[in-house]
C-alpha positions in Angstrom: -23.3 -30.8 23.4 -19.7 -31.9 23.5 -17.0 -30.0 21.2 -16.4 -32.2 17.9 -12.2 -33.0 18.5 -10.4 -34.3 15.5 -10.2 -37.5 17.3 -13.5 -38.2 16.6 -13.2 -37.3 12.8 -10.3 -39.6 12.7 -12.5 -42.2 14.5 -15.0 -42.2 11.9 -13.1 -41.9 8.7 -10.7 -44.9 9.9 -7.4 -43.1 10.3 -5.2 -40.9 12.7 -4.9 -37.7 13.4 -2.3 -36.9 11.9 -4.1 -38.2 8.6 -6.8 -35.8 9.8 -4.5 -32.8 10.0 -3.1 -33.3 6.8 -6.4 -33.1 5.0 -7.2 -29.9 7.3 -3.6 -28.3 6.5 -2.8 -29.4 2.9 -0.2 -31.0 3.9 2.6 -31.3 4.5 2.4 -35.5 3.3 0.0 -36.3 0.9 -2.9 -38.3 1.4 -4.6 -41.2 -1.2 -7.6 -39.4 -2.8 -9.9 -42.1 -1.1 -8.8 -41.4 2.0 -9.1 -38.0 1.8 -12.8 -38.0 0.7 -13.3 -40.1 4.2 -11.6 -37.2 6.1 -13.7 -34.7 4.5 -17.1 -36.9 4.7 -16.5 -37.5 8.1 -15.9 -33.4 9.3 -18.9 -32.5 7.2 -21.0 -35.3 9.5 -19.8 -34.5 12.5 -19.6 -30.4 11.5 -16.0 -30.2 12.9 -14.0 -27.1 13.0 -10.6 -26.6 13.4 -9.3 -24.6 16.3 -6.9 -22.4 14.7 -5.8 -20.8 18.1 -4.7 -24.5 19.0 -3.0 -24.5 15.7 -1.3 -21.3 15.8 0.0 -22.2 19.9 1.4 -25.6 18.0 3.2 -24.2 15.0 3.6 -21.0 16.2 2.4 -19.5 13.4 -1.3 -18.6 12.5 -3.3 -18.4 8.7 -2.9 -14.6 9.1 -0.8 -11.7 7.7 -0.6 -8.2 9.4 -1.4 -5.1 7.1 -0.5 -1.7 8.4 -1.3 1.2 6.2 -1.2 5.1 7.1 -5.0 5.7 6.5 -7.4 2.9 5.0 -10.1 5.8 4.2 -7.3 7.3 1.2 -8.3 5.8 -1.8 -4.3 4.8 -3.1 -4.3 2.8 0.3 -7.8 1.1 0.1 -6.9 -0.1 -3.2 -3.6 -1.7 -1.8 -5.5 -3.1 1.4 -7.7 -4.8 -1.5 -4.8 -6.1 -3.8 -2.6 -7.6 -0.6 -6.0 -9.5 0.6 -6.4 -11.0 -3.1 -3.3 -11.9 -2.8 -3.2 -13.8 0.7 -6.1 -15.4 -0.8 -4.5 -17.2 -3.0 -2.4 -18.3 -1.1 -4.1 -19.5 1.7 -4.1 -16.6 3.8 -6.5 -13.7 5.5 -5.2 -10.2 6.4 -5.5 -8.4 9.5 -5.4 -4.7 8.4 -4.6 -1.7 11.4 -4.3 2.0 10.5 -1.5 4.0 11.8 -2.7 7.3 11.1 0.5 8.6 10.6 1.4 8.3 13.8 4.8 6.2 15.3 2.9 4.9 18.7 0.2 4.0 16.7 2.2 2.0 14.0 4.6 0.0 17.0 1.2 -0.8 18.6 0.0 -2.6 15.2 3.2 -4.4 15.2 3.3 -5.7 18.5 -0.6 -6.4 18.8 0.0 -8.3 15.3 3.2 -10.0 16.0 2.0 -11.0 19.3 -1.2 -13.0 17.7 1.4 -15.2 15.9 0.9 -13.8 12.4 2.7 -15.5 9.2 4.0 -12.3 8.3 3.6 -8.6 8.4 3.2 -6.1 5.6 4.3 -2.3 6.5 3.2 0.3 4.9 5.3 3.1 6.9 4.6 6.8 6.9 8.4 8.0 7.4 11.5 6.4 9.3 10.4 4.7 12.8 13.0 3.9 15.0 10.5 2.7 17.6 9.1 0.1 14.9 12.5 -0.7 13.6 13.3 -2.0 17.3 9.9 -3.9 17.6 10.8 -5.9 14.7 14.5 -7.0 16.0 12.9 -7.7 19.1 10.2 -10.0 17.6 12.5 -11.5 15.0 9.8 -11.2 12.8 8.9 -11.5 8.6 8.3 -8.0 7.5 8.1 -6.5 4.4 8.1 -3.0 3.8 5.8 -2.0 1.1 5.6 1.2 -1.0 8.2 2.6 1.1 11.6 1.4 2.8 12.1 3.7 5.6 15.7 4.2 6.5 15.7 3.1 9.8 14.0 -0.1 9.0 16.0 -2.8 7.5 13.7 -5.1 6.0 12.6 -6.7 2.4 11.2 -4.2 0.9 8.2 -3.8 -2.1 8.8 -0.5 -3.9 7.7 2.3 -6.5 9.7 4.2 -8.3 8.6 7.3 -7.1 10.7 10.3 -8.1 10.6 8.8 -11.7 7.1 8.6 -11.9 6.8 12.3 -10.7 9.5 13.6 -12.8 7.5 12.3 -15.8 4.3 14.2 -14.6 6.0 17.0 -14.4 7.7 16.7 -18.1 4.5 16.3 -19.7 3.3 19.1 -18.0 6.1 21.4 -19.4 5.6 19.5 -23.0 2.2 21.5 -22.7 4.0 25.1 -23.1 3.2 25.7 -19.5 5.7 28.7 -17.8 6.2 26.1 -14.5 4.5 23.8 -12.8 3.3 23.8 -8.8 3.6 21.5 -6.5 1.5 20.8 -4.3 3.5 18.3 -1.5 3.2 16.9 1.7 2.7 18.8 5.1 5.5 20.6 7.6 5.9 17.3 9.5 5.9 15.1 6.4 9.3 13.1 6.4 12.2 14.3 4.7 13.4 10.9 3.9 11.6 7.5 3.6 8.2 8.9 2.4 6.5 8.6 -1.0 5.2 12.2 -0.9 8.5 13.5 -0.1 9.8 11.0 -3.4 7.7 12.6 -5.3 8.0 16.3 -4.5 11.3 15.4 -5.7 10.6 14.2 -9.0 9.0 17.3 -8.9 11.9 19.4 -7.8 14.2 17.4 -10.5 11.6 18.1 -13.3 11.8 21.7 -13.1 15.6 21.6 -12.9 15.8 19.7 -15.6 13.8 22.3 -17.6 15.5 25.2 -16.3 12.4 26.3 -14.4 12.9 27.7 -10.8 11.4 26.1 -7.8 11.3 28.8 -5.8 7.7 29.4 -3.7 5.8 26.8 -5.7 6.0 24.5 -3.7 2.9 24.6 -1.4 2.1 22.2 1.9 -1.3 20.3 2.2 -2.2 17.2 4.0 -2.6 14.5 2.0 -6.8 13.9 1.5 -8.8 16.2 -0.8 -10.9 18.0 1.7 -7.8 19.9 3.6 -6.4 20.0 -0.2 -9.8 21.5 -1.1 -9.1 24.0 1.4 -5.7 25.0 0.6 -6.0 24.9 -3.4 -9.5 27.5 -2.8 -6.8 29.7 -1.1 -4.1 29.0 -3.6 -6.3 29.1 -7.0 -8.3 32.4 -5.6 -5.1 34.3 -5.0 -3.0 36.8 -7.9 -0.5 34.6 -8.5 -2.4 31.0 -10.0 0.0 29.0 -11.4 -0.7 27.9 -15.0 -0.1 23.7 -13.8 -0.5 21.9 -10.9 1.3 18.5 -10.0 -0.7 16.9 -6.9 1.6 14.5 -4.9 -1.8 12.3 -4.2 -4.6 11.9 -6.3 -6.8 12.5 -3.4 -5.2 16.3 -3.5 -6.0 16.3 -7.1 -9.1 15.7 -6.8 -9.4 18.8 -4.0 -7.9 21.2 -6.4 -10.4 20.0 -9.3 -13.5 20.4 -6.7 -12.0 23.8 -5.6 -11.5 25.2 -9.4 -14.8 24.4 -10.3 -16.1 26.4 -7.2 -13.8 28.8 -8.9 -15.2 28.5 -12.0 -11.8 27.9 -13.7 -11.6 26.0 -16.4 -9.4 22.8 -16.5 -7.7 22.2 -18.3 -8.2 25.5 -20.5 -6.5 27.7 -17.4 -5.3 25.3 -15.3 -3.4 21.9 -15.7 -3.9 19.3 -13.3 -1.5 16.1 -12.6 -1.8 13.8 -9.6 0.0 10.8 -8.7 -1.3 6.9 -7.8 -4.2 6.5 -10.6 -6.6 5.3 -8.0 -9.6 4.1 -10.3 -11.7 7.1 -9.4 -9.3 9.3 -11.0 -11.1 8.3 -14.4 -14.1 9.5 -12.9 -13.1 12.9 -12.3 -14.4 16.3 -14.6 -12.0 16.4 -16.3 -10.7 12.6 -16.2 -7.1 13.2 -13.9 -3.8 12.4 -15.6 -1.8 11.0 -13.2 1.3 8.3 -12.5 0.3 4.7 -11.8 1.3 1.3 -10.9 1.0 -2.3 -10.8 -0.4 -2.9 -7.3 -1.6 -6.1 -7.7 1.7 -7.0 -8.6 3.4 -5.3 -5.7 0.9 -6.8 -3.8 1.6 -10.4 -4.6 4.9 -9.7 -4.3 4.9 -8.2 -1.2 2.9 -11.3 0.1 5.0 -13.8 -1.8 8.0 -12.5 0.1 6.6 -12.1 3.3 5.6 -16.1 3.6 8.5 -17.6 1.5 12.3 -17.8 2.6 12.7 -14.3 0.7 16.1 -12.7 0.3 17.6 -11.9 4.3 20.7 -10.5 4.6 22.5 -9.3 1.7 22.9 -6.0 0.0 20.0 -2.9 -0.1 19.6 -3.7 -4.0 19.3 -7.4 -3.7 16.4 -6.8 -0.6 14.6 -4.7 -2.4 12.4 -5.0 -5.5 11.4 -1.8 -7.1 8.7 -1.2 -9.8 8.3 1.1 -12.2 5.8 3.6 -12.6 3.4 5.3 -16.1 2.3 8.1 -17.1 -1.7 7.6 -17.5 -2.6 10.5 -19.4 -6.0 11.7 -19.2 -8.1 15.1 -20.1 -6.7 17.1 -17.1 -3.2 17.8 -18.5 -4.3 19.5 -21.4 -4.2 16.5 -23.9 -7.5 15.5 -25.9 
């Protein structure tokens, strides 16, 4: 059976092809109501569809936007994934989503297989500065924008969190609670010094204490970022003769290790131990006992970061002006201490 062409749709509606593609695209002229039931009549008869490879090879430009993220399995990034699809649905638009697994070649592969298909655009969620991806993006002249992150070496639109404020009011509330200090549980040896959340919010952390007059000195403690190494390291950490009184997590997901591991311990949170995380991922009201942590709009950061990525955003101008930073809030639940 011969392939349905949109010459024969515009045959039997009565029009052109470019009429045709108009219907198909939206735009960009409008076409008289009447007409446009024809169009639609007639690619329902004939079961036409469009070829959006021809499309993309015509416009240069496909219905798609790239998604990168560190890890899709982490809750804080599955839940992002999720808001930036909504979001390119309304407008239109599906998402292509790779995982980088914290690794650089990884990540520059994502952005050239993506860029190479002709996306609209490409959302970047970066684990740390990439000098590698920060040359595949010159080199592609491509829309990028960075989002929950703006690594250093990357300089792009960005979508951001306030980060080391969010953390810094963990902490406080922690300390507001009588407790001597507060851990920290952070990132891992190779996590980024610069241009990574975790490191933002060990930070916030690290300001906190300051701030308070409370030493920082060993209590800060490294653990990848999911809760079954966290698990691992808190059983270590909680078991050991010097268990701090609080705990701020720089990731739910660790938060909710440490919980798992203190109730192996049989330690009761938050009667002799405090627990904070960051990211309110919805399962974090789930947990026993519910996790205060530090959230954030993401479906606002996602519809901005997808907003900016297909519209004429801001290009060129000053690091304030190409990036838009939101602020983050205190969710307090039963793990801090409060009823």
């Amino acid at each position: 059976m011969a392939k349905v062409t949109r010459d024969d749709v515009a045959r039997l509606a009565g029009t052109s092809t470019a009429v045709v593609s108009y219907v198909i695209n939206n735009g960009p002229r409008p076409v008289a109501p009447a007409t446009r039931e024809r169009v639609l009549a007639a690619i329902k008869e004939l079961g036409y569809r469009p070829d959006r490879v021809a499309q993309a090879m015509a416009s240069r430009r496909t219905d798609l936007i790239g998604l990168i993220v560190p890890d899709a399995r982490q809750p804080f990034f599955a839940e992002m994934a999720h808001a930036v699809e909504q979001a390119a649905a309304e407008r239109g638009k599906m998402v292509l989503v790779g995982n980088s697994d914290y690794l650089d070649d990884r990540e520059v592969h994502y952005l050239r297989a993506f860029l190479g298909m002709r996306v609209s655009g490409l959302i970047l969620i970066s684990q740390g500065p990439s000098e590698n991806a920060a040359a595949e993006i010159e080199a592609w002249d491509a829309r990028v924008v960075l989002l929950h992150e703006r690594p250093e070496a990357i300089d792009d639109v960005a979508v951001v969190l306030d980060d080391i404020g969010g953390a810094q009011l963990a902490v406080r509330h922690l300390l507001e609670h009588g407790h001597p200090y507060v851990a920290c549980l952070g990132g891992t040896e190779i996590t980024p010094t610069v241009g990574d959340p975790v490191t933002d919010h060990v930070e916030g952390w690290r300001r906190a204490m300051q701030e308070a007059g409370r030493s920082t000195e060993g209590r800060l403690f490294h653990a990848p970022y999911n809760r079954y190494d966290a698990y691992r390291v808190a059983l270590d950490l909680l078991a050991g003769p010097d268990r701090p009184p609080a705990i701020f997590c720089a990731t739910d997901d660790q938060a909710f290790g440490v919980l798992r591991a203190a109730r192996e311990l049989r330690i009761d949170v938050p009667g002799e131990l405090a627990v904070a995380g960051f990211d309110d991922v919805k399962e974090a009201g789930l947990t026993d006992p519910p996790l205060t942590t530090v959230g954030s709009d993401r479906p606002a950061m996602a519809r901005a970061a997808v907003d900016l990525v297909l519209d004429d955003g801001v290009r060129g101008g000053s690091r304030r002006e190409r990036v838009k930073q939101f602020p983050s809030a205190l969710v307090i639940r039963r793990s801090c201490g409060c009823a």
